[in-house]
C-alpha positions in Angstrom: 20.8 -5.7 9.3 19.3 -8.1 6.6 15.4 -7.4 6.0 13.7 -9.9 4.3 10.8 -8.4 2.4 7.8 -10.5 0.6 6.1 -9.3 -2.4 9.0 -7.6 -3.2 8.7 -6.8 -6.6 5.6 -5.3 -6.3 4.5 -1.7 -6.3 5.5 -0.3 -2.7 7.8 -3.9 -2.2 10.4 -2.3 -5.1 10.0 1.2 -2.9 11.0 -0.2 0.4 13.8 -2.1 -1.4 15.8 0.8 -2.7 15.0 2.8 0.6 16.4 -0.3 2.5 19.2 -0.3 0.6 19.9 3.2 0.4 19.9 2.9 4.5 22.7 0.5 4.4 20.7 -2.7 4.7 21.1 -5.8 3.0 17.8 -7.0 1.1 15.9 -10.4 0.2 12.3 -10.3 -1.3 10.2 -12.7 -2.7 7.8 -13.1 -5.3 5.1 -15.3 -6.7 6.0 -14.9 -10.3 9.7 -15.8 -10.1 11.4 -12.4 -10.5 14.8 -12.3 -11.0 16.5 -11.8 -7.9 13.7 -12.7 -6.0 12.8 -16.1 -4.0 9.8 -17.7 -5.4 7.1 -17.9 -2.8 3.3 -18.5 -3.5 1.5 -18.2 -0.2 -0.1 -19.4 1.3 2.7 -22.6 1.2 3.7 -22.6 5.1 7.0 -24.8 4.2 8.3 -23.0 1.8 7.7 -19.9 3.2 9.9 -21.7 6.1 12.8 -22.7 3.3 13.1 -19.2 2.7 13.2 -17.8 6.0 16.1 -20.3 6.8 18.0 -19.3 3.9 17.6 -15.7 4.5 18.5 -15.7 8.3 16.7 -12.0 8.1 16.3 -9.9 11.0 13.3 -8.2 10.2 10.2 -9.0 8.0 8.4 -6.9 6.0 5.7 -8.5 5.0 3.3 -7.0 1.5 2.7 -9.9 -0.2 -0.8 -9.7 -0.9 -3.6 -9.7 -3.3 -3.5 -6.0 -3.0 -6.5 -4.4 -5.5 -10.2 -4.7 -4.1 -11.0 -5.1 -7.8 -8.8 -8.5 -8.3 -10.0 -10.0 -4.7 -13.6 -9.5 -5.5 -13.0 -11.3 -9.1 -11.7 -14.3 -7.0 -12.6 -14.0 -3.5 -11.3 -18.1 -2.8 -7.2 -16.6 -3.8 -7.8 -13.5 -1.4 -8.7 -15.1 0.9 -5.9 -18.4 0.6 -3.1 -15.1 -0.1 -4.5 -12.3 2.3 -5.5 -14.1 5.9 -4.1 -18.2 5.4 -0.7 -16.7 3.5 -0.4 -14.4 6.1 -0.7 -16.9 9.3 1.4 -19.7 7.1 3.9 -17.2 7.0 3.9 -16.3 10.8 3.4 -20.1 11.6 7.0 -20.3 9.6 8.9 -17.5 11.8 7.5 -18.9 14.9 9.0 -22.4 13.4 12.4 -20.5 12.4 13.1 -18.1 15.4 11.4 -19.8 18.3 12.7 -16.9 20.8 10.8 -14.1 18.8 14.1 -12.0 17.8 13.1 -11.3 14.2 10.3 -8.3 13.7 7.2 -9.0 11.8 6.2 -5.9 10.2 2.8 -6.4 8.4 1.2 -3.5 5.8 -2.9 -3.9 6.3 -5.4 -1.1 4.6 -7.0 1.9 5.8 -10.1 -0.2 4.3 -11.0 -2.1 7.5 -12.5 1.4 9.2 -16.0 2.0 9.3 -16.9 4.8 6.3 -20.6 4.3 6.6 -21.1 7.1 8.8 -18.7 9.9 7.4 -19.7 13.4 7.4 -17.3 15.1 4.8 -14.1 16.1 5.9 -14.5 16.1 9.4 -14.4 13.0 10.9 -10.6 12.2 10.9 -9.9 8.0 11.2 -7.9 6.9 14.1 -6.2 4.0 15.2 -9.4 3.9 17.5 -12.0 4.2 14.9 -14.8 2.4 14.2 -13.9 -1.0 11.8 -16.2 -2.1 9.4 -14.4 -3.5 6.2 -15.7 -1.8 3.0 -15.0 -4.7 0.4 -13.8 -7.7 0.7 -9.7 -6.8 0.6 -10.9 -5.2 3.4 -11.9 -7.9 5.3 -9.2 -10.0 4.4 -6.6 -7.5 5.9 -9.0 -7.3 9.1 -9.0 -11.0 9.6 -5.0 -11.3 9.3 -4.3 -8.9 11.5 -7.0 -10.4 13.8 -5.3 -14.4 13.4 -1.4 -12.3 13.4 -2.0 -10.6 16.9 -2.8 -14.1 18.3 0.3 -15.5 16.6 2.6 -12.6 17.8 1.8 -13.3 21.3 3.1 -16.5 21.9 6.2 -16.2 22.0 6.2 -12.2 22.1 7.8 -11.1 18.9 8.2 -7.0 17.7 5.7 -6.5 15.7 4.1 -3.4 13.5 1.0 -3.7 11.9 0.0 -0.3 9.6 -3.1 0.6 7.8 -1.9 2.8 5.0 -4.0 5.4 3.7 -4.3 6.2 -0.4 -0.4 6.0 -1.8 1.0 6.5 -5.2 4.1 6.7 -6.8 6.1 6.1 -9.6 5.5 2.2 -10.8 1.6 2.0 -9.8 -0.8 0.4 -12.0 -3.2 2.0 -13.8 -6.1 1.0 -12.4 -5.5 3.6 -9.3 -6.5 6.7 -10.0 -3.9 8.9 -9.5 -1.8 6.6 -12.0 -4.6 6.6 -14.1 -4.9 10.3 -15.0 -1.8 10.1 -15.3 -1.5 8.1 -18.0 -4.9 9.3 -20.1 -2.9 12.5 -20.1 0.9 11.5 -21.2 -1.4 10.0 -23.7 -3.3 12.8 -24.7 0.1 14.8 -24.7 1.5 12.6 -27.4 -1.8 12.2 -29.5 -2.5 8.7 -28.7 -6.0 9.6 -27.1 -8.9 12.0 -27.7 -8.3 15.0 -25.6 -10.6 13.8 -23.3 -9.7 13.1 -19.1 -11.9 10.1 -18.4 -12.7 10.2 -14.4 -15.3 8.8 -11.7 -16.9 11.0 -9.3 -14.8 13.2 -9.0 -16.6 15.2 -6.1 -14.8 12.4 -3.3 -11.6 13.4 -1.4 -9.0 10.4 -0.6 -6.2 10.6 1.9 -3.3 10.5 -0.5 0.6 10.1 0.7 3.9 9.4 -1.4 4.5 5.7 -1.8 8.4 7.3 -1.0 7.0 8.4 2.7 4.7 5.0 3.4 7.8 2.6 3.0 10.0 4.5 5.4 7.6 4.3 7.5 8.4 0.4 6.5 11.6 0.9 7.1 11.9 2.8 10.4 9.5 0.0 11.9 11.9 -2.9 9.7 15.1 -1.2 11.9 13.4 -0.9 15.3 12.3 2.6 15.4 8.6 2.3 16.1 7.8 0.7 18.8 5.6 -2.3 18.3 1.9 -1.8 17.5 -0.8 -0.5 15.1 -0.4 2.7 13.5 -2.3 4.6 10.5 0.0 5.8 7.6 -1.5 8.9 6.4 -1.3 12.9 5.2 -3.9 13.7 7.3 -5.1 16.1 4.4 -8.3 14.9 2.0 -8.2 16.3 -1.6 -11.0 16.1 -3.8 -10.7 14.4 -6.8 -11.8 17.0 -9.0 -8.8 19.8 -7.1 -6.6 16.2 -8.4 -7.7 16.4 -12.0 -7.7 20.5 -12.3 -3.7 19.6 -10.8 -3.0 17.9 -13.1 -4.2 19.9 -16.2 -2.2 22.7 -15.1 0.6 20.3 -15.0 -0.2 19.2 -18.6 1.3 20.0 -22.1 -2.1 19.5 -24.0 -5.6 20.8 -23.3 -8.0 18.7 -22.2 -11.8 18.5 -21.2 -13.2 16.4 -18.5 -15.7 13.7 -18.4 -17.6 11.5 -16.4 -17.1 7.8 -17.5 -20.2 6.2 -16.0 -17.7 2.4 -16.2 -15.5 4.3 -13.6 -18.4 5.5 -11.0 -18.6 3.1 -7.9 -21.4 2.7 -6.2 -21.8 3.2 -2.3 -18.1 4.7 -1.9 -17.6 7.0 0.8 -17.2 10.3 0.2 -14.4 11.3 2.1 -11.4 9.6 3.6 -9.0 10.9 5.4 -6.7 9.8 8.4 -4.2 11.1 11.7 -1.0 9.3 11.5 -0.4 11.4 15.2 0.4 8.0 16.7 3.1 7.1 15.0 4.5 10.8 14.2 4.7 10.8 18.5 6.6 7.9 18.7 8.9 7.8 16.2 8.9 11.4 14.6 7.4 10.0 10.8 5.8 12.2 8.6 5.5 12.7 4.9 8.2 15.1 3.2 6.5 14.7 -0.1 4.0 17.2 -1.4 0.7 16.5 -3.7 2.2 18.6 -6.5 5.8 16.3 -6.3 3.6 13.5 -6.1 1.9 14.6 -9.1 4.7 15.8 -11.7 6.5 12.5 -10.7 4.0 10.0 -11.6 2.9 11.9 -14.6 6.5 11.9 -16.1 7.0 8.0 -15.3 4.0 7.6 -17.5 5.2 10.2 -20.1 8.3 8.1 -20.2 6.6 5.0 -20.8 3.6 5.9 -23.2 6.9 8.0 -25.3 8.8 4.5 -25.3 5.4 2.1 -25.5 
């Protein structure tokens, strides 16, 4: 089958490209930056969007494109919002345009960010599809209101379609900015003696929800070939690790001692405290679960950063 992916040469986009192909499927993604190999797209531009789909022919859609960081949408709310909820119903405006009958899939990749953390109490409370939503920035509430406009779209005609709210992920590839990738890096650093010895953290007493980015885009892809039926479903471990049992990982992963500090610049205000989600849902209906470990997880982004701070 041909899956047409956008934001394709992002973080999990380049993921869910090699696991596509490695499944035997033939590929097209966009971009908004004009990677090579990749069809330009800038959403939220409902006619090209529709150029592309008629070159493609694809049968499924993945669709990621997205301003994706809560940091970048709150430095320009007006592009989150144009990218995020207009891109988003240009795009499905397009297929509906395209494929009239609803044959090709629309599978869209929201945020765990839209439930309701107000009211958390520690590591109990496990998020549902059923939770309570209340957006907690405003990436948040873009992803809300798109798949709010998208499940009006997908009705008429009826079309498959997945939406998933994906819990914490990292991988190989992921900015720095993220905090798993971040350690990471202050470390490979500190290993080569580019940086004080010195792991500079935020509060490192909150757990997150964290999962392979290698898991979350099969999840992608078993949706992409048909194998979940259509629907909302979280993408999660299920399992919330502190930050702190993260950082003490990740020394004893390390080549070079380090101490531990609080950077007061990294601290965010009002963030809940734990996080953590049941991907039961979709594990009963299609059998998903993550394969990867924490401690995988860990070694593998640290060496993709010990790679690139050797050859930076």
């Amino acid at each position: 089958m041909k899956v047409l992916v956008t934001g394709g040469s992002g973080f999990a986009g380049r993921h869910l490209l090699r696991a596509l192909e490695e499944r035997g499927h033939t590929t097209a993604f966009t971009s908004s930056s004009g990677v090579v190999g990749g069809l330009r797209l800038r959403l939220p531009d409902e006619e090209r969007a529709l150029e592309v789909l008629e070159a493609v022919r694809p049968d499924s859609v993945v669709h990621l494109a997205a301003v994706s960081y809560a940091r970048d949408a709150d430095q320009d709310p007006a592009v989150a919002v144009a990218v995020n909820v207009d891109g988003t119903l240009g795009l499905l405006r397009a297929l509906a345009r395209h494929d009239p009958s609803g044959r090709v899939s629309f599978v869209f990749a929201s945020t765990s960010q839209v439930y309701d953390a107000r009211t958390l109490d520690g590591g109990e409370v496990v998020l549902t599809e059923e939770s309570p939503l209340w957006p907690q920035n405003l990436y948040a509430a873009t992803k809300l209101a798109a798949e709010l406009g998208a499940s009006g779209l997908l009705r008429a005609p009826a079309r498959p379609a997945v939406i998933f709210r994906p819990f914490n992920h990292a991988g190989a590839g992921q900015r720095a900015a993220l905090v798993l990738s971040g350690f990471a890096r202050q470390i490979a650093a500190i290993e080569l003696g580019k940086k004080e010895p010195v792991l500079q953290t935020g509060n490192l007493d909150v757990s997150r929800d964290f999962t392979s980015v290698r898991d979350i885009v099969l999840a992608y892809a078993l949706a992409a070939e048909g194998r979940v039926p259509p629907g909302l479903y979280n993408l999660a471990s299920g399992r919330a690790v502190p930050l702190r049992t993260i950082a003490e990982m990740l020394r004893g992963l390390s080549r070079a001692k380090f101490r531990i500090e609080t950077a007061p610049e990294q601290l965010r205000p009002g963030e809940p405290i734990t996080l953590r989600g049941s991907a039961a849902k979709l594990q009963s209906v299609s059998g998903w679960a993550p394969k990867i470990s924490l401690e995988e997880l860990l070694l593998e982004i640290l060496n993709t950063w010990r790679e690139h701070e050797k050859n930076g």
